[in-house]
C-alpha positions in Angstrom: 18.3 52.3 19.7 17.0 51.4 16.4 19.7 50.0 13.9 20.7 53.1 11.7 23.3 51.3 9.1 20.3 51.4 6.7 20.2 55.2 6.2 23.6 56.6 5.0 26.5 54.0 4.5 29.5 55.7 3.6 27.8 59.6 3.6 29.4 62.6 4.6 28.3 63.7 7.8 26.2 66.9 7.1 24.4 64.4 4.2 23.7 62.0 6.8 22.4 64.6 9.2 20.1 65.8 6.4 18.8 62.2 5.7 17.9 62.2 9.3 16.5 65.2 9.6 14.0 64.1 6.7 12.5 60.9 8.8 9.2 61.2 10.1 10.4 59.9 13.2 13.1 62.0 13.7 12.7 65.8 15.0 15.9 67.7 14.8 18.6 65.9 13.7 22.7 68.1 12.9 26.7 67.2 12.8 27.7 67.5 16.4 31.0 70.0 15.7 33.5 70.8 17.7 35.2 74.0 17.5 38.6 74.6 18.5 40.9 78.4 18.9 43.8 76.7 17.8 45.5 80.0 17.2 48.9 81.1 18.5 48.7 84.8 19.6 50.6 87.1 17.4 52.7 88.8 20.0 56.1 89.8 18.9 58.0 88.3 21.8 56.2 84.8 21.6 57.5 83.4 18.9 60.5 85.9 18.8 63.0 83.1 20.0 61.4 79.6 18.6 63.7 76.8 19.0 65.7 78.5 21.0 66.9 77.3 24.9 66.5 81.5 25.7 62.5 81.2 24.6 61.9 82.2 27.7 58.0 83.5 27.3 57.5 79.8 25.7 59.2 78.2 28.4 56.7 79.4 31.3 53.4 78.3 29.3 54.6 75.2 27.7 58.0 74.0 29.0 61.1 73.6 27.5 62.2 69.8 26.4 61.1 67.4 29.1 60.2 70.5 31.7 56.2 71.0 31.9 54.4 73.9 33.1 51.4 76.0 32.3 50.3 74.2 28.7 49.3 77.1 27.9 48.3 76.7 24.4 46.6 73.8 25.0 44.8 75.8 27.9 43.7 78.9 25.1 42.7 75.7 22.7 39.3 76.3 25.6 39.6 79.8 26.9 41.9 82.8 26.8 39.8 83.9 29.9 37.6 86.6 31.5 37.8 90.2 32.3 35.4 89.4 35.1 38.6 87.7 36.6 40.8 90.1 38.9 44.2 88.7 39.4 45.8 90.7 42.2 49.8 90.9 42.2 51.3 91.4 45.4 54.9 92.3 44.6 57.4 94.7 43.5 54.6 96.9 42.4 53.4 96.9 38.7 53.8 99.7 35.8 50.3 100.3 35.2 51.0 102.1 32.1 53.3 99.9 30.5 52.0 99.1 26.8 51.4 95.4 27.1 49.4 95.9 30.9 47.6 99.4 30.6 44.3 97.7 29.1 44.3 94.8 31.5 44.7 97.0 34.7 42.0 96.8 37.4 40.2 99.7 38.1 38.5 100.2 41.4 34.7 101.3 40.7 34.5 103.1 43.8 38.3 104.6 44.2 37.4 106.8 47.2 36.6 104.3 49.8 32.9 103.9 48.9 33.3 100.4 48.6 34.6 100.8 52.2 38.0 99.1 52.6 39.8 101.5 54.3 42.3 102.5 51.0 41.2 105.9 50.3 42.1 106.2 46.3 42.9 102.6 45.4 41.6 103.5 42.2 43.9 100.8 40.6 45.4 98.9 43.7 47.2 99.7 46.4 51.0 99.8 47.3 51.5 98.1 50.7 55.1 99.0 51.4 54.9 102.2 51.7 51.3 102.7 52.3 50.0 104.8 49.2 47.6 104.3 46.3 50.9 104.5 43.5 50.8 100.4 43.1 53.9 101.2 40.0 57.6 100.2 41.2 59.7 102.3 43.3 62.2 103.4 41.3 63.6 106.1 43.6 66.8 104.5 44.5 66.3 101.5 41.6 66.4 98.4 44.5 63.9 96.7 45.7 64.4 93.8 48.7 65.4 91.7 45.8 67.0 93.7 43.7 64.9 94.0 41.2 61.9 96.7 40.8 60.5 95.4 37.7 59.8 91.6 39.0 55.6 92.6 39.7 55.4 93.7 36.4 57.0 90.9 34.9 54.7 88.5 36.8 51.5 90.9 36.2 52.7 90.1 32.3 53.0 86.4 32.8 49.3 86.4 34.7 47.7 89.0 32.1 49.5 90.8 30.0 47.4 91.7 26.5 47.5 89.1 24.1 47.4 88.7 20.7 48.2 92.4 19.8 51.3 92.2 18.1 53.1 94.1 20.8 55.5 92.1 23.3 54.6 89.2 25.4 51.8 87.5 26.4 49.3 86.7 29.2 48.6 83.3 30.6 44.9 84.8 30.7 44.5 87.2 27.5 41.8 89.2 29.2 41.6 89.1 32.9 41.9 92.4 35.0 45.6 92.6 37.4 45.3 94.4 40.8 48.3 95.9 41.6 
């Protein structure tokens, strides 16, 4: 490598690039930038509680104190991820038309068992317990073995909820499809 220090002493980077550029020798020359989301998402339940011990939507991305998890906001710093990801939830059931889920939903492209896995009408997943195509909650007698009907959709929101909308919480993957 030829010594450079000749060229641009003390010049601002794009300058320097330009200089370069201009050499006989040299055939494409340009700053090598990195870009960077840095962005918090603006959902209202995200930074609802900052500082707080009860922040809990913070707590399962990032930790709370010396507790690590997720990182997520380091994580979205690189991706906030795919729709071509399918993130199936095998719980409680999920509401598929709760506000903060109902865009992220999985829908089968078949739904009447062309694709040929035996769930007639799994248009958007499949309920195991009780063997339908309904993949929302039970809430006929409000208990589920645990207690607590809603826990799918909770966990369907931590997985993939719809981010940065302004509207509840957020997804560890802003864009990813969740099969119920």
């Amino acid at each position: 490598m030829a010594n450079t220090s000749w060229c641009c002493p003390g010049s601002a980077v794009p300058t320097a690039a330009q200089q370069f550029a201009a050499l006989q020798e040299i055939d494409f020359a340009e700053p090598n930038v990195l870009h960077y989301i840095n962005d918090l998402p603006n959902d209202s339940l995200y930074t609802a509680f900052d500082g707080q011990s009860t922040e809990l939507q913070r707590w399962y991305f990032n930790g709370i104190d010396t507790d690590s998890n997720l990182n997520a906001e380091a994580a979205w710093n690189i991706t906030t991820g795919s729709s071509n990801i399918i993130i199936a939830v095998i719980d409680t059931g999920v509401a598929i038309n709760h506000p903060d889920l109902a865009a992220n939903i999985w829908t089968n492209p078949g739904g009447n068992d062309t694709n040929g896995d035996g769930y007639i009408g799994d248009i958007h997943g499949w309920d195991f317990y009780n063997s339908t195509n309904n993949p929302n909650p039970d809430l006929g007698d409000g208990v589920s073995g645990d207690g607590n009907v809603f826990h799918g959709t909770f966990v369907a929101g931590i997985a993939a909820a719809v981010s940065d909308n302004g509207v509840g919480v957020v997804g560890a993957s802003w864009h990813s499809q969740i099969m119920p």
